[in-house]
C-alpha positions as CSV (number, residue, x, y, z in Angstrom):
1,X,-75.8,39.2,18.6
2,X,-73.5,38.2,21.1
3,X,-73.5,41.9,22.8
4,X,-77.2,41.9,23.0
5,X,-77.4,38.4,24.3
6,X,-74.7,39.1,27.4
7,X,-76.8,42.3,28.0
8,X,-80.0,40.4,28.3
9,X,-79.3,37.7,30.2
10,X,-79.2,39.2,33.7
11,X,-82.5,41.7,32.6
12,X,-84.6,39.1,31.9
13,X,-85.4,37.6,35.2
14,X,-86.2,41.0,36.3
15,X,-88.4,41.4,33.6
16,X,-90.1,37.8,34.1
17,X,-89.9,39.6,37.9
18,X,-92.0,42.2,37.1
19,X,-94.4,40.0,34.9
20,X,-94.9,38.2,38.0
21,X,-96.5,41.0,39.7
22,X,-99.2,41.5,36.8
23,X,-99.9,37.9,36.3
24,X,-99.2,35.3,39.4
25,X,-99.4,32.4,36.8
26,X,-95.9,33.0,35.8
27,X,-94.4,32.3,39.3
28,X,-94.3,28.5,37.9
29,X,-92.0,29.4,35.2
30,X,-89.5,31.2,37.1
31,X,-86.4,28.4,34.7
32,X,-87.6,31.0,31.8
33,X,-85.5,33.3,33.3
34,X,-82.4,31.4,32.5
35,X,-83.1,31.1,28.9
36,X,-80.5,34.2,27.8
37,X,-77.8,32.6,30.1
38,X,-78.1,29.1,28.8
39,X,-78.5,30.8,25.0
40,X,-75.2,32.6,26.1
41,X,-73.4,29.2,27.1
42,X,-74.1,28.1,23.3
43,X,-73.8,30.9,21.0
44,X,-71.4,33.1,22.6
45,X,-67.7,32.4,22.2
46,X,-65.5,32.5,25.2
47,X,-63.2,35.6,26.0
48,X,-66.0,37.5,23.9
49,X,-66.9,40.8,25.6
50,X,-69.2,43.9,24.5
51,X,-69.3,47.8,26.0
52,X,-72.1,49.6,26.6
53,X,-71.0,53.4,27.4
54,X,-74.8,54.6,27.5
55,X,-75.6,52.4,30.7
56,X,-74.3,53.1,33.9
57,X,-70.8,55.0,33.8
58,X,-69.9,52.6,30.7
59,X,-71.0,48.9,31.7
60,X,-69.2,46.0,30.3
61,X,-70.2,42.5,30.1
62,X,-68.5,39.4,29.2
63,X,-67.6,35.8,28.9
64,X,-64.5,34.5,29.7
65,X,-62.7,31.7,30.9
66,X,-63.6,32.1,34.3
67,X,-67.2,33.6,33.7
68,X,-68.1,30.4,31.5
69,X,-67.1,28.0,34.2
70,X,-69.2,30.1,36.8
71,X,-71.6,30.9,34.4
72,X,-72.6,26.6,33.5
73,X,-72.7,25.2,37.2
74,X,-75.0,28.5,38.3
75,X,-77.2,27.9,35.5
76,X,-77.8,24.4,36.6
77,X,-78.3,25.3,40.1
78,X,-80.9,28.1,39.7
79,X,-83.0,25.3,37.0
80,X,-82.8,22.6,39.6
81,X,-83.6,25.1,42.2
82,X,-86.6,26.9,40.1
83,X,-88.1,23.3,39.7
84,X,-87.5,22.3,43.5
85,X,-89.3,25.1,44.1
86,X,-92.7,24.6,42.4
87,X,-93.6,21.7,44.1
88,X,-91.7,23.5,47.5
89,X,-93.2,26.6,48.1
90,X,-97.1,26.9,48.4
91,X,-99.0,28.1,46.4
92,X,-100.0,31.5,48.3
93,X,-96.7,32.4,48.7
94,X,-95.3,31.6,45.5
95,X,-95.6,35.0,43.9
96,X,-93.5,36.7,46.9
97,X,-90.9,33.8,46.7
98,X,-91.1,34.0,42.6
99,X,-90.3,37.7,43.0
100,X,-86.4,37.9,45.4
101,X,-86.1,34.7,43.8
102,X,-86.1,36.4,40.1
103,X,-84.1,39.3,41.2
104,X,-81.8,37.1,43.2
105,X,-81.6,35.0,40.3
106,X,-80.5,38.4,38.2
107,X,-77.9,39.4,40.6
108,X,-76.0,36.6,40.6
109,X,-75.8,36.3,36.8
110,X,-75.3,40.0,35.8
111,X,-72.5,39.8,38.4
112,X,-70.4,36.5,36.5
113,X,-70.6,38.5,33.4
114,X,-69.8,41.8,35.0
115,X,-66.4,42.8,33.4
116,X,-65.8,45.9,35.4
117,X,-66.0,47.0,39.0
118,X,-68.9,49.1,38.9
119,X,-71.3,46.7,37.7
120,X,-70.0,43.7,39.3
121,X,-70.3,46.0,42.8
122,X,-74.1,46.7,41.7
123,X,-75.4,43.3,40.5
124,X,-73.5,42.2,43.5
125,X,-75.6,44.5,45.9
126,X,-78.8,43.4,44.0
127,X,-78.1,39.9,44.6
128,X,-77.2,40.2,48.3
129,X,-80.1,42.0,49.2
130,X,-82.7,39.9,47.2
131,X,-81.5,37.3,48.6
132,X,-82.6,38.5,52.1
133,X,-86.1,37.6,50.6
134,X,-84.9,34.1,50.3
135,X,-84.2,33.4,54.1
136,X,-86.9,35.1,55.8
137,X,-89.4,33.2,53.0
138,X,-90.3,30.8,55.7
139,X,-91.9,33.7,58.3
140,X,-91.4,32.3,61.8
141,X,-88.9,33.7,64.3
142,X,-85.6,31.5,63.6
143,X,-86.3,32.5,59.9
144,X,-86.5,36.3,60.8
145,X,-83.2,36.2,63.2
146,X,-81.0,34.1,60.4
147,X,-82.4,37.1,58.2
148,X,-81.2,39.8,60.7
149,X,-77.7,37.9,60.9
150,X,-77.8,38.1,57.2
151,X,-78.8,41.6,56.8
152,X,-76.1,42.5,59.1
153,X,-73.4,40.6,57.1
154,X,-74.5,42.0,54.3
155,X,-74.6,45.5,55.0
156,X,-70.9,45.0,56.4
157,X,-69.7,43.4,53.4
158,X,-71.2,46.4,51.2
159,X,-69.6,48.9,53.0
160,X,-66.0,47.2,52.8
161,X,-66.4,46.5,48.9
162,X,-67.4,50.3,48.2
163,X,-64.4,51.4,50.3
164,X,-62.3,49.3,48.5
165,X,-63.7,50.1,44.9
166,X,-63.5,53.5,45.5
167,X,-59.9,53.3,46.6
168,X,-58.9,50.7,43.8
169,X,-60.4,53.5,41.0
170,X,-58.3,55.8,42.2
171,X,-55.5,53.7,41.9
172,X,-56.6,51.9,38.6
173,X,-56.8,53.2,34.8
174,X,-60.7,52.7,34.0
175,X,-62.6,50.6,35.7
176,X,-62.5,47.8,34.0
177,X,-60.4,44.3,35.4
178,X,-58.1,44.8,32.8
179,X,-57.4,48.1,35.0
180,X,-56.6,46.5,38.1
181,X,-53.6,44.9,36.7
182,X,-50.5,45.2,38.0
183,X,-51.2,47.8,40.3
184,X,-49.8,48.3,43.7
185,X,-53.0,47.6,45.7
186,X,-52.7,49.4,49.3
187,X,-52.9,47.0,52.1
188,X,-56.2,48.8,53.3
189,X,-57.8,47.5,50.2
190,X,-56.6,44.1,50.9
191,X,-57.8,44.1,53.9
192,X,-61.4,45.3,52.9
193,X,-61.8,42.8,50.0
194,X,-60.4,40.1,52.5
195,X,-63.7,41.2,54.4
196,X,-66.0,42.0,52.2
197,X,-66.2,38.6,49.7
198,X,-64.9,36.5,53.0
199,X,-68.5,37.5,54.2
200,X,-69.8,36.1,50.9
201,X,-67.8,33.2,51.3
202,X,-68.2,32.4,54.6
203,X,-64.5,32.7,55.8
204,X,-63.2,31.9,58.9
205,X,-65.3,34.3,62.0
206,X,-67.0,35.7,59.2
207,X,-69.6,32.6,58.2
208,X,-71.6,33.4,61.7
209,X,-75.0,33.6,58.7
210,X,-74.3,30.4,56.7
211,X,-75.9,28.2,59.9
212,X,-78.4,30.0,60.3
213,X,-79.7,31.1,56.6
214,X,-79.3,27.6,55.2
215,X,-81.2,26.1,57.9
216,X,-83.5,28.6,57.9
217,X,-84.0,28.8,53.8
218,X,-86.3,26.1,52.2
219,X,-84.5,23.5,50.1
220,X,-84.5,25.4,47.1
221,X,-83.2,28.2,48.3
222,X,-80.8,26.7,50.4
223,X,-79.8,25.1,46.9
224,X,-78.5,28.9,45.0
225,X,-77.2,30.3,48.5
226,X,-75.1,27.6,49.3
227,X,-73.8,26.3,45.4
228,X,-74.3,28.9,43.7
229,X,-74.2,32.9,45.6
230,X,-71.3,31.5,48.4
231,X,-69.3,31.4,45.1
232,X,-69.5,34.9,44.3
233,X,-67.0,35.6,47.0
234,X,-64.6,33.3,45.7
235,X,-65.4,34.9,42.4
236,X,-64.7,38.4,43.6
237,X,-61.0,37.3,44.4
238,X,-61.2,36.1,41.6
239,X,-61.8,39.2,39.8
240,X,-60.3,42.0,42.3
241,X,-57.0,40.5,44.1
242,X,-53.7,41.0,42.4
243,X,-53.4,37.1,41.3
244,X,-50.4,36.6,38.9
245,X,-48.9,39.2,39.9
246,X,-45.6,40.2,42.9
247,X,-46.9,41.2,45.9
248,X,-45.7,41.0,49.9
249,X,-46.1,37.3,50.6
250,X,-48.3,38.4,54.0
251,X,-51.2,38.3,52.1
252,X,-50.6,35.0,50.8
253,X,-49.7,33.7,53.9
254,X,-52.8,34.9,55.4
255,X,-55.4,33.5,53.1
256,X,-53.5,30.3,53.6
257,X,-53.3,30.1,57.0
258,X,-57.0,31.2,57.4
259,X,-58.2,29.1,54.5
260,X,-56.7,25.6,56.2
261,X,-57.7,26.8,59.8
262,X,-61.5,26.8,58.6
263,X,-61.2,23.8,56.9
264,X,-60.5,22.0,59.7
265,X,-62.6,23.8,62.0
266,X,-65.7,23.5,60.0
267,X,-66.0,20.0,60.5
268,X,-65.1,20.4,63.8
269,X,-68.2,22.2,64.9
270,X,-70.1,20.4,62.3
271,X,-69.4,17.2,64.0
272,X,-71.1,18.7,66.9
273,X,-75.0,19.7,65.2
274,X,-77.6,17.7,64.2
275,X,-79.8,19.7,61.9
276,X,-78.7,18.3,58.0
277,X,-78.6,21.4,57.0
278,X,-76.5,23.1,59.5
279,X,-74.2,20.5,59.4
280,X,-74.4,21.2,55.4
281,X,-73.3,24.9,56.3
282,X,-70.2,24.1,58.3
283,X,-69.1,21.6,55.1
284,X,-69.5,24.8,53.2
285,X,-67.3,26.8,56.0
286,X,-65.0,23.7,55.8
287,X,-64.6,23.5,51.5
288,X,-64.8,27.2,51.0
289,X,-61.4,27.4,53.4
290,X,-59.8,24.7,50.8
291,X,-60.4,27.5,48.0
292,X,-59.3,30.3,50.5
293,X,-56.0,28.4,51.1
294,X,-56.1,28.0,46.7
295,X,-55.7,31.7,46.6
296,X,-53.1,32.2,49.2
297,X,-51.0,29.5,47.7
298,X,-51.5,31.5,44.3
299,X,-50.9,35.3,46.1
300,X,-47.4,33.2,47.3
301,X,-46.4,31.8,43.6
302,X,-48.0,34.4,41.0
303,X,-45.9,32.3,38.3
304,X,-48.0,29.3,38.8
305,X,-51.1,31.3,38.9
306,X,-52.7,29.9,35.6
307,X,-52.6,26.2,36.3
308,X,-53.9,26.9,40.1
309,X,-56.8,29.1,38.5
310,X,-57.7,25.9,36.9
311,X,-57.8,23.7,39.9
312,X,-60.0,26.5,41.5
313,X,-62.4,26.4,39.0
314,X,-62.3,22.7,38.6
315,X,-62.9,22.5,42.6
316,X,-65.5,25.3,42.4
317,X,-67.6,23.3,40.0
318,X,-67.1,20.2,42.0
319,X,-68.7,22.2,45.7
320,X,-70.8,23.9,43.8
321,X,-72.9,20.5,42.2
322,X,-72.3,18.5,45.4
323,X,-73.5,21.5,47.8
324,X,-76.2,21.7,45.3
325,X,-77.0,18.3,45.0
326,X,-77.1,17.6,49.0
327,X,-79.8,20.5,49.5
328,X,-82.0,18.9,46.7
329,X,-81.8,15.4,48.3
330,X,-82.7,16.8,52.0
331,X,-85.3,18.7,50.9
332,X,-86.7,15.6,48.3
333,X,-85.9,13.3,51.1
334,X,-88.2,14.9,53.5
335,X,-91.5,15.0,51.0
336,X,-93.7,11.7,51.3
337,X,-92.4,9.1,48.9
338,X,-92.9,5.6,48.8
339,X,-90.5,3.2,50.3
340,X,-88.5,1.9,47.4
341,X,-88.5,5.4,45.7
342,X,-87.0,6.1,49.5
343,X,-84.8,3.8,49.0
344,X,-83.2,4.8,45.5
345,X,-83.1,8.2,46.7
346,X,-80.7,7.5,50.2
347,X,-78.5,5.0,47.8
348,X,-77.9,8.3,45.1
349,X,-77.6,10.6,48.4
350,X,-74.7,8.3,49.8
351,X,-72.8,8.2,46.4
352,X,-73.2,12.4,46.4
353,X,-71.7,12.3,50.0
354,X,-69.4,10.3,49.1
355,X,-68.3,12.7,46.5
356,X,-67.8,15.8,48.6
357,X,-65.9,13.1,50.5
358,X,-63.5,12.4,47.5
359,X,-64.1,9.1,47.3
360,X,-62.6,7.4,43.8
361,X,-64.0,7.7,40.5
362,X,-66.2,10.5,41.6
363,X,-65.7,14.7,41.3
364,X,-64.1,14.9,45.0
365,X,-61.3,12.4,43.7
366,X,-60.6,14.6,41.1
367,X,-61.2,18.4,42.7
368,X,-58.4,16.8,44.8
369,X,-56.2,14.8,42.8
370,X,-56.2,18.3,40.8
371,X,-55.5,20.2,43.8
372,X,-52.8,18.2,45.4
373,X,-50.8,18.5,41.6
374,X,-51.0,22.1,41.1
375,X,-49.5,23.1,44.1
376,X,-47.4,20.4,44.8
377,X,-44.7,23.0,42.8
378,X,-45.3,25.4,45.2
379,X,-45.7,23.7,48.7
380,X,-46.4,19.8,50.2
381,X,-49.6,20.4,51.1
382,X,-50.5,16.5,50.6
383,X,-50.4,15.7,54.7
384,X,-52.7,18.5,55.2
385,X,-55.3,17.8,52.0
386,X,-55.3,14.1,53.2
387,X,-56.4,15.0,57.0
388,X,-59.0,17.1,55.4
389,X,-60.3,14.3,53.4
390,X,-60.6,12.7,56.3
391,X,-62.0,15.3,58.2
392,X,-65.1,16.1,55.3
393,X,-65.4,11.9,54.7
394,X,-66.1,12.7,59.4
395,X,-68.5,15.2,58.2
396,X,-70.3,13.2,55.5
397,X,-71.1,10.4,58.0
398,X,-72.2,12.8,60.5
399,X,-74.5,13.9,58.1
400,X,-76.1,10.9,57.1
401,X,-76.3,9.9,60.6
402,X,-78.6,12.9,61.4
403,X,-81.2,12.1,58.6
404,X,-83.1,10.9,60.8
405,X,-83.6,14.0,62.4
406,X,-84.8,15.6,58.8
407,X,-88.4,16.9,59.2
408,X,-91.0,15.2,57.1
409,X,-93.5,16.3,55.0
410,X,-96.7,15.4,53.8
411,X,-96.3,17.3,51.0
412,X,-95.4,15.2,47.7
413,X,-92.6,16.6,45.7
414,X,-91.1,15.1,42.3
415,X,-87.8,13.9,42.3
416,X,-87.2,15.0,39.1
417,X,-84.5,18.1,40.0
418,X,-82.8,15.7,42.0
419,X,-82.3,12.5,39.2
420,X,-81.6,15.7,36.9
421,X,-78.9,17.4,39.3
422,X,-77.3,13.7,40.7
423,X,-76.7,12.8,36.6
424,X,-74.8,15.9,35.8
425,X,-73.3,15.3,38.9
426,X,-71.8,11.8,37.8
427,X,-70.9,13.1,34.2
428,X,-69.4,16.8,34.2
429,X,-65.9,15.6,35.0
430,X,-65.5,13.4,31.8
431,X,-67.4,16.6,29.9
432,X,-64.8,18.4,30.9
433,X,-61.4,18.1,28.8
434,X,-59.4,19.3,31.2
435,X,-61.2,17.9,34.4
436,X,-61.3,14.2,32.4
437,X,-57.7,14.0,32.4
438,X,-57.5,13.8,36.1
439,X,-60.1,11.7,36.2
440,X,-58.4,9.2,33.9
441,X,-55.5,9.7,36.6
442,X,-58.1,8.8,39.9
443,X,-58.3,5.5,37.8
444,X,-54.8,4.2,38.7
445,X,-54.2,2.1,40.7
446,X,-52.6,4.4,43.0
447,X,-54.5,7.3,42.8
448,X,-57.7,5.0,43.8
449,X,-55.7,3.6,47.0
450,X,-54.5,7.1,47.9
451,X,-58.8,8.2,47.3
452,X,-60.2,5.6,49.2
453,X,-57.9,5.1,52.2
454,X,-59.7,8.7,53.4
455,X,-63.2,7.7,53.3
456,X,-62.3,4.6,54.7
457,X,-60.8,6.1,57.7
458,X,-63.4,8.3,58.3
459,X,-66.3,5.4,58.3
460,X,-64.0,3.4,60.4
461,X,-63.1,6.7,63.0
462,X,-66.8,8.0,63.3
463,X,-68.4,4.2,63.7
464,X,-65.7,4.4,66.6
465,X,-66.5,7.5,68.1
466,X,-70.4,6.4,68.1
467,X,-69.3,3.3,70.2
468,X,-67.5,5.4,72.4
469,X,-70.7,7.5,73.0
470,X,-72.5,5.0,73.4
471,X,-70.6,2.4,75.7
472,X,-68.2,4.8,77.2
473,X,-69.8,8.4,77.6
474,X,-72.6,6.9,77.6
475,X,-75.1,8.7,75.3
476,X,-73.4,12.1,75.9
477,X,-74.2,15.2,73.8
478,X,-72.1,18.2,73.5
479,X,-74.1,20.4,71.1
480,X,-72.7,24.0,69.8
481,X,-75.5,26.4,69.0
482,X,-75.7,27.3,65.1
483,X,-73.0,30.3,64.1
484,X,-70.5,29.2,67.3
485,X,-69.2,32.1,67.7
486,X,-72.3,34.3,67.1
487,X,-72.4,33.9,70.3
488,X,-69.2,35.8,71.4
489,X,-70.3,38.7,68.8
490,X,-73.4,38.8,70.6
491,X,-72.1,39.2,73.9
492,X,-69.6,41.9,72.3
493,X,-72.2,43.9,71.3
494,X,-74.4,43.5,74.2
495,X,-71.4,44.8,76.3
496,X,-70.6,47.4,74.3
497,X,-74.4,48.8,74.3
498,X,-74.4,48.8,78.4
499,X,-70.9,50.3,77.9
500,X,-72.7,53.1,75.3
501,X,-75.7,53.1,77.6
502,X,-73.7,54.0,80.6
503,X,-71.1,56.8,79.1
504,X,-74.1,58.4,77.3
505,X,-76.4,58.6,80.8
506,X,-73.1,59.6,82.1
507,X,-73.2,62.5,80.3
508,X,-76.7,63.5,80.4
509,X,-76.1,64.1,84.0
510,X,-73.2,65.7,83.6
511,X,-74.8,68.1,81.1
512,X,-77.7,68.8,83.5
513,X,-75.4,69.0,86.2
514,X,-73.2,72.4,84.4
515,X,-76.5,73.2,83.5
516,X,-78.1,73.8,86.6
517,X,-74.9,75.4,88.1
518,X,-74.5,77.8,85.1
519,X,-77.8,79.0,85.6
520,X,-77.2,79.5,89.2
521,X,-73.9,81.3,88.1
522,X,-75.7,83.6,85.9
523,X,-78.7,84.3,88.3
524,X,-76.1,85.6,91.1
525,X,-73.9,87.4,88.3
526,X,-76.9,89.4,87.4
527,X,-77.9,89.5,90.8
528,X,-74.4,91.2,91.8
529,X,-73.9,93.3,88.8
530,X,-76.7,95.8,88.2
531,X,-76.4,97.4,85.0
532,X,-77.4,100.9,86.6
533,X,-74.7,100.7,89.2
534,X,-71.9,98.9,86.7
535,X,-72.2,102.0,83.8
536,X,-71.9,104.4,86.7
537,X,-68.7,103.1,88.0
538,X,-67.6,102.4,84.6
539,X,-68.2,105.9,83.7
540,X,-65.5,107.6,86.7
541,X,-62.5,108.6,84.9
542,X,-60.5,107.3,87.3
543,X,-62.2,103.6,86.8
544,X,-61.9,104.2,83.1
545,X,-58.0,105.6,82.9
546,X,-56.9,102.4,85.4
547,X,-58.9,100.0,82.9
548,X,-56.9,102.0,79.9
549,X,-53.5,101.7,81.5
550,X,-54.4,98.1,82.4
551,X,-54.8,97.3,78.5
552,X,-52.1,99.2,77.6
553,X,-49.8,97.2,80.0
554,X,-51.2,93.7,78.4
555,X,-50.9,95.1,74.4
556,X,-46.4,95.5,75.6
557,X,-45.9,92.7,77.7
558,X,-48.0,90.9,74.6
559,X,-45.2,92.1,72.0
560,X,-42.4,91.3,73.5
561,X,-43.5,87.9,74.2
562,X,-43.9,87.3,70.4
């Protein structure tokens, strides 16, 4: 039962997929297609796997610890998202969305089960490139270039994890996880996986596509790419690095460094855009670094890898429902609702910001408090998880500042998925044993000073710095275009094509140029030798006994060089 449930799961949207095509009605029903997963959450036990040797090169599937925690929050997202969308998307293109969406949809759940590299890599791949469908569903221009920028990232990312696979399977037994243990894993590979999920998981220089896709994506799109498929790549570290076990601290120190560098910089240039969403996208750039800096922090203390795997899942959950959450309020707060249905909608939006904030009593508080105890054994990181409360509480203001620059719609859209998302939102942490127990601990009296001081901070710094604009700098705006420093690629790349452009005309003309003078060469060289005339002299004996001595000569002096 439970191998045929874990193998059904991520086939069934395709097969709802492929309904779709034959009857257009179904694109309304596209939550069937999580009906296996959420059948999996209830009857399957954890740490259950199951092997199936006649698909693939011998695909296994399974749900563990990890996978079940993945597994719950991505279920909710894609329902929420699935509802969003029928009230979302219009009706003529509903099929087209219905379709990427489904196969998206089966990528990213065949690839939490996955239990070995090759079909992680390929639900992986399925999911990335569905999911193109899901940024370009719009049509216009911007929609079209965030899709390019996507494409590009993806096909770079691709390449990396294949490399990488291929090198880890020559290095592994099998290809399963279990494989991939304890092995010496080249720095090369390191290096490749660092690239290929940091695309995923929009790590620092690499998260040039999160702007653009998310503000490109409708709402409930924008709801799975940024809760649910962004956490692939942390899953993928997850699944591939060599946590738990001794390796150079370099690596450690890198995803560390890198992780806390994008934290901080994400709000930075987040503080600096207008569009919700974008400024959504640089939170994501911001919080993914925090989980970045979680893996470093376990590459440096493998011994305390199984209580900082907790804290990662515990604050994956946590972005994952807020990111979530957020997307479904921008796009419900942009349909046409009345004005005290407005109203009860911005109050829930603020208490959700105020959760990615950290404020107390609410996930942040404990994705934090959780945080700050597990690696408290290993390094202080308290300063620097402080400033970045601050920092995201900077962020969350900024955000609900620019909702007034949210597009309305005339469209009317039922706030179902959002009441649905913002109550799982407020509960998970006491369903949750472990999760409740730091909660209980956010209750203190302590714990609720050292929550709130933060988020007061923040509303006290950013009501400052809108005085200052105001008064002082009078209205100034210093805007940085979305994907900062897509920019500098761009340029990059432009360069290097005139560069290209120039070495290849280069040489053309020099090939033209030898051209044209070996063909002069040749013209005079049979002009000058005449075959009639150059056998004759060639058959004198004297000619022929000089040009026989001659060779001679060469043939000695030739030995005795060797």
């Amino acid at each position: 039962m439970s191998a045929a449930l874990l193998f059904v799961t991520p086939l069934f949207p395709l097969l709802l997929a492929v309904a779709g095509l034959r009857w257009p009605a179904l694109s309304r029903w596209n939550a069937v297609g999580l009906a296996p997963a959420v059948a999996v959450l209830v009857a399957v036990e954890i740490d259950s796997s199951a092997s199936y040797t006649w698909w693939l090169l011998g695909s296994e599937l399974g749900l563990d610890r990890t996978a079940f925690v993945f597994l719950c929050f991505t279920v909710v997202l894609w329902l929420t998202a699935a509802l969003l969308a029928n009230g979302e998307i219009d009706a003529a293109r509903r099929s087209r969305f219905s379709l990427v969406f489904l196969m998206t949809m089966s990528g990213n759940l065949g690839v939490i089960l996955a239990q070995d590299a090759v079909t992680f890599y390929l639900f992986f791949a399925l999911m990335s490139f569905a999911s193109y469908g899901l940024v370009v569903q719009r049509g216009d221009a911007a929609s079209r270039r965030a899709g390019l920028i996507y494409l590009v990232g993806i096909m770079i990312g691709e390449v990396a994890l294949f490399v990488a696979l291929v090198m880890l399977d020559s290095a592994a037994d099998g290809i399963g996880f279990d494989g991939l243990n304890n092995i010496q894993v080249p720095a090369a590979v390191m290096l490749l996986l660092l690239l290929g999920f940091g695309i995923k998981s929009g790590m620092l220089l690499l998260h040039v596509w999160m702007p653009l896709a998310y503000a490109a994506a409708p709402s409930a799109a924008a709801v799975v790419l940024a809760g649910a498929m962004v956490k692939v790549g942390l899953l993928g570290w997850l699944r591939f690095l060599p946590l738990g076990w001794d390796i150079t601290a370099v690596w450690g120190q890198i995803f560390l460094v890198a992780g806390f560098v994008a934290a901080f910089y994400g709000v930075v240039i987040g503080l600096l855009q207008r569009n919700p969403k974008v400024i959504l996208a640089y939170s994501s750039v911001s919080q993914m670094g925090l989980m970045t800096a979680l893996i470093g922090v376990g590459l440096l203390a493998p011994q305390h890898w199984p209580s900082l795997l907790t804290v990662t899942l515990i604050y994956a959950a946590h972005h994952a429902l807020v990111k979530g959450a957020l997307f479904v309020g921008l796009g419900t707060l942009a349909a046409n609702t009345g004005l005290w249905q407005r109203r009860a909608l911005l109050l829930s939006f603020v208490i959700v910001a105020l959760a990615m904030a950290g404020a107390p009593a609410l996930s942040g508080a404990v994705a934090k408090l959780a945080y700050k105890s597990a690696t408290k054994e290993v390094l202080d990181l308290g300063l620097l998880l402080s400033l970045s409360a601050v920092a995201t509480g900077l962020l969350m203001a900024r955000l609900l500042d620019c909702l007034r620059y949210l597009p309305r719609s005339d469209r009317p859209l039922s706030q179902g998925p959002w009441y649905l998302l913002f109550a799982l939102l407020l509960l998970w942490p006491a369903l949750w044993p472990t999760a409740r127990i730091y909660l209980i601990d956010t209750l203190t009296a302590a714990h609720l000073v050292a929550a709130l001081w933060p988020v007061l901070a923040a509303a006290a710094g950013y009501g400052l710095f809108m005085l200052l604009r105001r008064f002082v700098f009078h209205g100034l705006d210093i805007g940085v275009p979305p994907g900062d420093v897509l920019m500098i690629y761009a340029a990059v790349v432009r360069a290097l094509g005139r560069t290209t452009d120039s070495v290849v005309q280069y040489v053309a003309q020099s090939a033209t140029a030898i051209s044209i003078a070996w063909q002069q060469t040749a013209l005079q060289m049979r002009q000058w030798l005449r075959v009639g005339e150059f056998e004759a002299l060639l058959l004198r004996w004297e000619v022929a006994w000089s040009l026989f001595l001659g060779l001679m000569v060469l043939l000695v002096l030739a030995a005795l060089v060797v």
